[in-house]
C-alpha positions as CSV (number, residue, x, y, z in Angstrom):
1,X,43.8,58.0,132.5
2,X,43.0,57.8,128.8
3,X,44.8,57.3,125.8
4,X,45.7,60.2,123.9
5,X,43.8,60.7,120.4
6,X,46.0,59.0,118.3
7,X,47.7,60.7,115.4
8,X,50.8,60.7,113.3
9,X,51.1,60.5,109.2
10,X,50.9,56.7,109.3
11,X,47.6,56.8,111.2
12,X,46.5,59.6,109.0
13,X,47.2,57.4,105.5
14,X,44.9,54.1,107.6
15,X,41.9,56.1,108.3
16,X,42.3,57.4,104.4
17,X,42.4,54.4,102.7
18,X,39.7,53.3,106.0
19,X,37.2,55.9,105.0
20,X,38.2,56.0,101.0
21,X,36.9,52.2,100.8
22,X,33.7,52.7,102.3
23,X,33.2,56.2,99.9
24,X,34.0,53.9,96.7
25,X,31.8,51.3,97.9
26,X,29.0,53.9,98.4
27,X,29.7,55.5,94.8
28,X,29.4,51.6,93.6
29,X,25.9,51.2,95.3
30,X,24.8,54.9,93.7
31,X,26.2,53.6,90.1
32,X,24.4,50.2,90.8
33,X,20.9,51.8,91.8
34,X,20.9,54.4,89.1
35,X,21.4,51.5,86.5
36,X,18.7,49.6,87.9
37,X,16.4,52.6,88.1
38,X,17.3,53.3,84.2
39,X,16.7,49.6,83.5
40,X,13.5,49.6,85.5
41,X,12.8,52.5,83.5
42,X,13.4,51.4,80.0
43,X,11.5,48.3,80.5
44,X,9.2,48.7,77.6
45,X,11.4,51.1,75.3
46,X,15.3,50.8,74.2
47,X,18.0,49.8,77.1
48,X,19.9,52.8,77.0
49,X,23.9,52.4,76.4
50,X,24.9,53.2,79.8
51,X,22.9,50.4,81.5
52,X,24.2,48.2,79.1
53,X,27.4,49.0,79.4
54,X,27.4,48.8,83.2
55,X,25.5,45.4,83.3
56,X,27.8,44.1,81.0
57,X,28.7,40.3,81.3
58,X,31.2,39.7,83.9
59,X,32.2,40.7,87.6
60,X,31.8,43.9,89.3
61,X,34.7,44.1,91.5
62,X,34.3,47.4,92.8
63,X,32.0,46.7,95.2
64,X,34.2,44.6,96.9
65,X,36.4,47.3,98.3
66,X,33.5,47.7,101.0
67,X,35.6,44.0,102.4
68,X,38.3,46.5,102.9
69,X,36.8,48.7,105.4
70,X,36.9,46.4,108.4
71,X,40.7,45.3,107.7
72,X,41.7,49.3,108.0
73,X,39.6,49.1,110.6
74,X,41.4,46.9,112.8
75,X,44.6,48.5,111.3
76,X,43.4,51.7,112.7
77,X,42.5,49.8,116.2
78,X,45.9,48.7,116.6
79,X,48.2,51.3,115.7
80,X,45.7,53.9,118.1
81,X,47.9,52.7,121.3
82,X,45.0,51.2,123.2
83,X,42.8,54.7,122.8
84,X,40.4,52.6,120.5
85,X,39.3,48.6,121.3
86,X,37.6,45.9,120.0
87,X,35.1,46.0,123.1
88,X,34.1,49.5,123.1
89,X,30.7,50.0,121.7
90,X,31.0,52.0,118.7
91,X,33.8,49.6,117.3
92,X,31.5,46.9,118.0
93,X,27.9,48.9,116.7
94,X,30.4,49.9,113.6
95,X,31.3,46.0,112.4
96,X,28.0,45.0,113.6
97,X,26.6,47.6,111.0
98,X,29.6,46.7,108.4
99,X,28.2,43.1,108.7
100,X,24.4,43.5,108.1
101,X,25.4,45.6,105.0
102,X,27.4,42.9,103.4
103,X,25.5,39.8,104.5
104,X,22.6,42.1,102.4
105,X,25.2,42.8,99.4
106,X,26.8,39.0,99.1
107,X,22.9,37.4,100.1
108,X,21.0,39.6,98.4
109,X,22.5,42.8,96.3
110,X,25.4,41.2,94.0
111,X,23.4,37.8,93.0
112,X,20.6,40.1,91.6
113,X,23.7,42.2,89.7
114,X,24.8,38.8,88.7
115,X,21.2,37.8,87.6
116,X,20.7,41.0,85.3
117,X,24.0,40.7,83.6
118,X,23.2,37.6,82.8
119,X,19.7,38.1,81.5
120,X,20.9,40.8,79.9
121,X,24.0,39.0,78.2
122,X,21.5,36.7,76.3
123,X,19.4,38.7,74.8
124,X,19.1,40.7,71.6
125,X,19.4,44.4,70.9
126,X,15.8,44.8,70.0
127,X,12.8,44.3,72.2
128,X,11.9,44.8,75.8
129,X,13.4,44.3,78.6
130,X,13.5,40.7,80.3
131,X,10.8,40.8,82.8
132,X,13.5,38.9,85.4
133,X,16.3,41.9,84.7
134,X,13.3,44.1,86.2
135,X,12.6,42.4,89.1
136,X,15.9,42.1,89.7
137,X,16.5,45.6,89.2
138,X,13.7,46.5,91.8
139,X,15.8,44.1,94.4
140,X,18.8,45.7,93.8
141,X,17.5,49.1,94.3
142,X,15.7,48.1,97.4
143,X,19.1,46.4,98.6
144,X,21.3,49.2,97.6
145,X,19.0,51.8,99.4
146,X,19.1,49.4,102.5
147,X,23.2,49.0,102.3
148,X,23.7,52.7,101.8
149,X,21.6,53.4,105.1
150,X,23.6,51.0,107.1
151,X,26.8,52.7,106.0
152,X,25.6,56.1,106.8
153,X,24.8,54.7,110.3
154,X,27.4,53.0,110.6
155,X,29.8,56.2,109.9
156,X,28.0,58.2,112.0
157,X,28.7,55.7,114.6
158,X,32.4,55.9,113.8
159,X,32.4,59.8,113.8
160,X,30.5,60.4,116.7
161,X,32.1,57.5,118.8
162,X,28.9,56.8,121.5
């Protein structure tokens, strides 16, 4: 016999906040490539405000919401009343995909954030762009594109349920 689906407002508010952190962490990876596209851009001409404002120095924390997603996640596995497990293998192809997205935005995507901001931080208003921000700015593109495909797979997997 099979579980029933499971349902009820407490359920309902998990999977919001569940599929909420993974939309906020994919609007972070869209803000984060379009700044390193408009960097990439404006190598050779003025940095416009925007980038500058969104490479800031500092920590961008938003991203980290994506750490979220797997702790709803298991929320949502236990209060389903056994109709959804750890072993079954869309839970497991979903984390699986979850993990390959942020080993490449702790390994790869957030260092080169980390890089620009600080490249960015020490130099003057006036002349071009650091050649490392650009470089940088094509691996976070490439990285961002790469994390955004794995979180569209891996939400399929979740909505399809193989």
């Amino acid at each position: 016999m099979l579980a029933r689906t499971p349902q009820g407002p407490a359920f309902t508010v998990v999977l919001v906040c569940h599929v909420a952190a993974v939309l906020v962490g994919m609007v972070t990876l869209g803000a984060s490539a379009l700044s390193s596209a408009r960097l990439v851009a404006a190598r050779k001409g003025e940095l416009p405000a925007s980038v500058r404002a969104y490479f800031s120095p500092g920590s961008s924390w938003t991203g980290r919401v994506l750490w979220l997603v797997p702790a709803f996640g298991v929320a949502l596995l236990a209060m389903s009343g056994g109709a959804y497990r750890v072993g079954q293998g869309w839970v497991v192809a979903g984390f699986g995909l979850w993990g390959a997205a942020m080993a490449l935005c702790e390994g790869v995507l957030w260092p080169a954030e980390r890089r620009i901001r600080r490249s960015l931080g020490a130099r003057e208003d006036s002349g071009p762009v650091p050649v490392v921000a650009v470089r940088d700015s094509r691996v976070v593109l490439a990285s961002a594109a790469a994390v955004f495909v794995l979180l569209v797979a891996g939400i399929a997997v979740m909505v399809a349920k193989p």
